[in-house]
N, C-alpha and C positions, 0 to 999 in steps of 0.2 A: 410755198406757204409755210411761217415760219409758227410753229405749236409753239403753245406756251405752256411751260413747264410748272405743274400747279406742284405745291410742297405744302402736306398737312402740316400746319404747326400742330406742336405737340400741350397736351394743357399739362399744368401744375403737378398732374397727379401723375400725368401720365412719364415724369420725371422718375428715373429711378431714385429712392430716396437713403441720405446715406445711411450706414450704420448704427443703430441706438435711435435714428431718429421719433419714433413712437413714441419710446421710451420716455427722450427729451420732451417732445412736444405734449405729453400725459403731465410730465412734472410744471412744465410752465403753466399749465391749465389750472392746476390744482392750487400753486401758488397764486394765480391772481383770483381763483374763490373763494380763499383763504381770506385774503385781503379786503376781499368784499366784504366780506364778514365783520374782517373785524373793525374796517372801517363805519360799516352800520351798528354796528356795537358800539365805536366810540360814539358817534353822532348822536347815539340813545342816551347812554352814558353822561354825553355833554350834553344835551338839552336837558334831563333831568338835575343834574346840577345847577343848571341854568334859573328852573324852577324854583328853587330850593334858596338860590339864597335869594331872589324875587320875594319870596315868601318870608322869610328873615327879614327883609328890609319891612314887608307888611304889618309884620309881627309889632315891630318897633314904633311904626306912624301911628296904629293901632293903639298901641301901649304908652305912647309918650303924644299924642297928640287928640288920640282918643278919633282914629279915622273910623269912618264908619260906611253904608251903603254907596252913599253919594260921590266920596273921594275916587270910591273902586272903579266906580261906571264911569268917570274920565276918565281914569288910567285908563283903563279898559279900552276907550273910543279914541285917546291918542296914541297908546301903541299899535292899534289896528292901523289907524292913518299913517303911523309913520312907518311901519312894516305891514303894506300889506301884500305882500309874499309869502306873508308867517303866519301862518294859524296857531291857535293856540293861548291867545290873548284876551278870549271872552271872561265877563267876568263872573262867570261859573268858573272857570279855570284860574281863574286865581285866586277866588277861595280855596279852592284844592291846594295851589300852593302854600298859601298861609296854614292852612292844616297840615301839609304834609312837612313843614318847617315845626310844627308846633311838634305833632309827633315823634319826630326826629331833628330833636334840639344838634345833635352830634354831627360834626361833616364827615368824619367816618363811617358812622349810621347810614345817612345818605348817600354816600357812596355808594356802601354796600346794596342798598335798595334801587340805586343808579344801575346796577345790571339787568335787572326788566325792564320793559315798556313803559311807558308813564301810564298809559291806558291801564296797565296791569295795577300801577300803585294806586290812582282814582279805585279801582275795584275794592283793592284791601280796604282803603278807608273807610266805602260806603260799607263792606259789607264786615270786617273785623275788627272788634272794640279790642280788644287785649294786642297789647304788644308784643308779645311773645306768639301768639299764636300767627300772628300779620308774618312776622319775621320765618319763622316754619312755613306758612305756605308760600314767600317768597322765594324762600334757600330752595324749596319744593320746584315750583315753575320753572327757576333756572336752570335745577339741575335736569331736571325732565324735559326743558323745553316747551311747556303749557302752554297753548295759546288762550287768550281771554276767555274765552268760551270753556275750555275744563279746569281752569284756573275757577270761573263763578260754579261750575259745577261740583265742584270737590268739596267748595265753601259752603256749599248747600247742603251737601250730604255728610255733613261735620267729618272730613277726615281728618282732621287735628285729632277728633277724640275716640276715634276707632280704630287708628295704624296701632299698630304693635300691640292692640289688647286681649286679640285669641289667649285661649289659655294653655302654656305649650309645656314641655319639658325639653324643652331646647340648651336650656342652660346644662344641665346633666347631659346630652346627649349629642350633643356638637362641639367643635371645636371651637371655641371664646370668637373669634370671629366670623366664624359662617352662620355662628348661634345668633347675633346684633341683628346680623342682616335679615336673616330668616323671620326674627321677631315680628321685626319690619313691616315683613311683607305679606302678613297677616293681617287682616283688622276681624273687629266683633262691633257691632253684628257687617255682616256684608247685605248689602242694600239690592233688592233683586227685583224689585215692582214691576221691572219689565218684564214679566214673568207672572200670568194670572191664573188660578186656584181654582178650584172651587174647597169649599174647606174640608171635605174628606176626600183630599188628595192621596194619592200611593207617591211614592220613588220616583218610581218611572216615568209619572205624569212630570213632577219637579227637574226630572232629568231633560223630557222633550222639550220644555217649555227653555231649559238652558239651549238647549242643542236649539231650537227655533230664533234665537236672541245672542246664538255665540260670540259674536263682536261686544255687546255689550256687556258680555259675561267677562270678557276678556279684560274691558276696560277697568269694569269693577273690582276685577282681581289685583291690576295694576301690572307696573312695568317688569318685562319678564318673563312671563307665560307665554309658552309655543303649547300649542296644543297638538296632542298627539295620538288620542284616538276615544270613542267614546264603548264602552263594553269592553275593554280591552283585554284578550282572551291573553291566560298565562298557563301552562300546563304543569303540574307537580305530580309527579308519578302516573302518568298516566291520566290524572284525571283534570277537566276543564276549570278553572276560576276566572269571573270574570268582576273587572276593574270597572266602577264606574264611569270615572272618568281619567286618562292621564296626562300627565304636561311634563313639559321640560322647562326646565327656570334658567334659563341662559345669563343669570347674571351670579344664581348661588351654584350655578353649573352642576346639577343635581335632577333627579325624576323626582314631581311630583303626584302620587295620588289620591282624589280627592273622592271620598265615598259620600252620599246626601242620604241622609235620615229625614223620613217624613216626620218622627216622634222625637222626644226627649230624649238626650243621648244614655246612651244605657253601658254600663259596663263593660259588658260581651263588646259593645263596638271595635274598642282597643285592642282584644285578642281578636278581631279578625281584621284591623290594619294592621297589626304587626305583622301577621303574617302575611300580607298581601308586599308591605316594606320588604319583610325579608326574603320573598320570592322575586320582587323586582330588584332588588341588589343582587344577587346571583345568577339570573337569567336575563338581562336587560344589560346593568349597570359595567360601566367601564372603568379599567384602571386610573382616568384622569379624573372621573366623576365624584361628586362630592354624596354621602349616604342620601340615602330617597327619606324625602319628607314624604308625610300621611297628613292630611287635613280631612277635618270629619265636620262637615258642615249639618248639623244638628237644629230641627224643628224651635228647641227649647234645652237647656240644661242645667244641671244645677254645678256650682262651683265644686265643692265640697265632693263628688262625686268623681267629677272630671279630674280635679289635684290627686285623692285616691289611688284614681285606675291608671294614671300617668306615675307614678310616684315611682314604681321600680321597675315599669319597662323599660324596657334599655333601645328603643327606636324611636327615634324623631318626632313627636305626633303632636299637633294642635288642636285644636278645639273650639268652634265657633259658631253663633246663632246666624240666622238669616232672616230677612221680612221678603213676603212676598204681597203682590196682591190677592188679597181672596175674597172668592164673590159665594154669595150662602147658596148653597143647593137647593133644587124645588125640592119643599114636603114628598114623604114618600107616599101618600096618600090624593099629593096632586098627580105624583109621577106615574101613579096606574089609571087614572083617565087618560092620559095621552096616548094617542097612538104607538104604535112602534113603528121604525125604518121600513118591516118588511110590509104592515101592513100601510104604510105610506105608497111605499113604491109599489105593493100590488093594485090600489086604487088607483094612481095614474097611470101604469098599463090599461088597466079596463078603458079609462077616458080615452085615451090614446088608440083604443082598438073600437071603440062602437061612435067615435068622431065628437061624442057628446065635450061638452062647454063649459057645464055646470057637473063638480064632483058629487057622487054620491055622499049620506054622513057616514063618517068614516064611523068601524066600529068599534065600543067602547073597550078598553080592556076590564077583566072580571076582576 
């Protein structure tokens, strides 16, 4: 009886592979999502051009024939007919075009505005009258990568008119370019609503309420901040300091520490971020690291006080208001008829132990 000789093939992998191969095969990887890339970029790129001079041509029917409603809604219904694989030809959309032509007479203009999404340039339009400001939050979203969604949120919460307005002494106390960037990355006031009060709030309470919401505390900050601990224990001489909050700014490659004042900032604030500064540059900070920013997010301030107490410190320090939500506290007059916790919880023990259904009335506080 003649056995048949069974032989595993071996799979792909199980191939020994030559030398560098990983290596190789990582680089070829990289290059074609590269490519991808930036082949989706041009295609944006080209279609909003596409747009653009569509809209120039509108501009001109418009202007020299005097087109009006009617003309657009054919266009409209024979580009659909004769591309209909292409969206994009409604004639909502090509008012946008004719606007976004009108706005941007220049084809280097457009261009330039050609590196977002169209979806993203539709947004500016509805939502930014000034050209200057359109063009900021555009250079914005590219640089940052924004998707439409905190591209409309940014717009909403004016960051055009809050970036760089902390009040700092950064120019005196950084290097001419870590000082731009730092400016930067500051706004007044910072926007915190996710975060609710009552209005005789402490510290601590404004602290939890960050810690509760840290993702959005993070966004609100902007690009940048790692966060790295909250209480952050420092020892000098033996004795405990503790840091509200700290971060690391990975892009001014620097500590930052940020203290919250439930009041209006007060003088004293600055000599105790300095010194919180200058105990985290000695104990913390690295020789490749850039000096520790202090940011004192402050209830209320006054200009004039903050330029003052900034003026001959010689440490990094900014200066800026916050909004929160806050809801009004009950009268203190209601708050002593209400029960307390303990006399709550001892009346539902009692229910809990004689079986009863219906609570006794609870009793009043004096």
């Amino acid at each position: 009886m003649n056995k048949k000789r069974i032989v595993a093939k071996k799979s792909i992998s199980d191939v020994s592979s030559p030398q560098g191969y990983a290596k190789l095969l990582e680089q070829i990887k990289t290059d074609i999502l590269q490519t991808q890339l930036r082949s989706a970029l041009s295609i944006t790129k080209e279609l909003t051009m596409l747009y653009w001079r569509i809209g120039k041509i509108l501009i001109e029917k418009t202007r020299e024939e005097g087109w009006g409603a009617k003309p657009l809604e054919r266009l409209s219904r024979d580009l659909k007919s004769d591309f209909p694989d292409i969206t994009g030809f409604s004639l909502r959309n090509l008012k946008y075009m004719r606007q976004f032509a009108e706005t941007l007479p220049d084809a280097n203009w457009a261009a330039a505005a050609a590196q977002i999404p169209w979806g993203h340039n539709m947004l500016l339009l509805d939502k930014v009258e000034d050209p200057t400001k359109r063009l900021w939050y555009a250079q914005q979203a590219l640089k940052s990568g924004w998707s439409r969604s905190v591209l409309e949120s940014w717009i909403e919460s004016d960051l055009y008119g809050r970036k760089g307005k902390a009040i700092t002494n950064f120019k005196e106390t950084l290097p001419p370019a870590q000082s731009d960037m730092a400016e930067q990355a500051l706004k007044d006031p910072y926007h915190l609503q996710f975060v609710t009060l009552e209005s005789a709030y402490r510290e601590r309470e404004l602290e939890q309420g960050l810690m509760d919401h840290l993702q959005k505390f993070l966004v609100e900050l902007g690009d940048g901040f790692a966060f790295m601990g909250r209480q952050y224990r420092i020892e000098v001489e033996g004795e405990d300091h503790w840091i509200d909050l700290l971060f690391y700014h990975v892009k001014l490659h620097c500590y930052v520490v940020i203290e919250l004042k439930a009041t209006a900032f007060d003088p004293r604030d600055a000599g105790q971020m300095n010194f919180y500064l200058s105990a985290v540059d000695d104990l913390l900070r690295q020789p490749e690291d850039q000096p520790t920013i202090g940011i004192l997010l402050c209830k209320t301030k006054s200009r004039v006080k903050v330029e003052y107490a900034l003026r001959r410190c010689s440490s990094p320090i900014g200066v800026s208001s916050y909004e929160t939500k806050i809801i009004k506290s009950l009268p203190k007059d209601l708050q002593s008829k209400l029960p307390t916790i303990e006399e709550i919880e001892t009346e539902l023990s009692t229910i809990g132990t004689t079986g009863s259904t219906v609570p006794k009335k609870l009793p009043k506080k004096k």
